[in-house]
N, C-alpha and C positions, 0 to 999 in steps of 0.2 A: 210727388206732385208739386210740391212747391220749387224744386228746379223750372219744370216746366213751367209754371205757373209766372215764373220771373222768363223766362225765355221768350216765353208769348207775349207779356207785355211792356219787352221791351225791342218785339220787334215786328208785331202787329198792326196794322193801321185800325185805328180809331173805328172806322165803319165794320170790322172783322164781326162774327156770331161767331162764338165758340162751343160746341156740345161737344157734352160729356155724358158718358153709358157707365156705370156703377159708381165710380169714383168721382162724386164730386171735387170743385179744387178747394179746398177747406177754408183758405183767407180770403175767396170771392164769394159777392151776392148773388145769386144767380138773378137773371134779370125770368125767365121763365123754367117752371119745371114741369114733368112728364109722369105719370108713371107712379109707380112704388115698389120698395125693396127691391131686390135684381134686376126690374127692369124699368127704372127709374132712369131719367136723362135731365141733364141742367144745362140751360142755356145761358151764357154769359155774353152781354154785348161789351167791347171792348170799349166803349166810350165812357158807359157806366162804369167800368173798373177802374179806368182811370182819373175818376171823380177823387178829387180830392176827399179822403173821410177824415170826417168831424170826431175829435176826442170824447171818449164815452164820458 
């Protein structure tokens, strides 16, 4: 997932939603989620992901 994860946000527009069905993408927020265990889904807005993140 994290190939893809770098694929999409580097060639995604900004305005994209991205869902996901079991596999969340591990290094993103989801901006909404669905569901639990197997049929759980995560929505990722692409704008959000490409928010700059603050140092823990």
């Amino acid at each position: 997932m994290e190939v893809l994860g770098r694929k999409l946000e580097n060639e995604l527009p900004d305005e994209t939603r991205v869902i996901a069905c079991r596999f969340p993408f591990p290094d993103w927020t989801p901006t909404a989620t669905e569901g639990e265990g197997l049929d759980q889904t995560w929505a990722y807005d692409m704008d959000a992901i490409r928010k700059p993140r603050l140092p823990p």
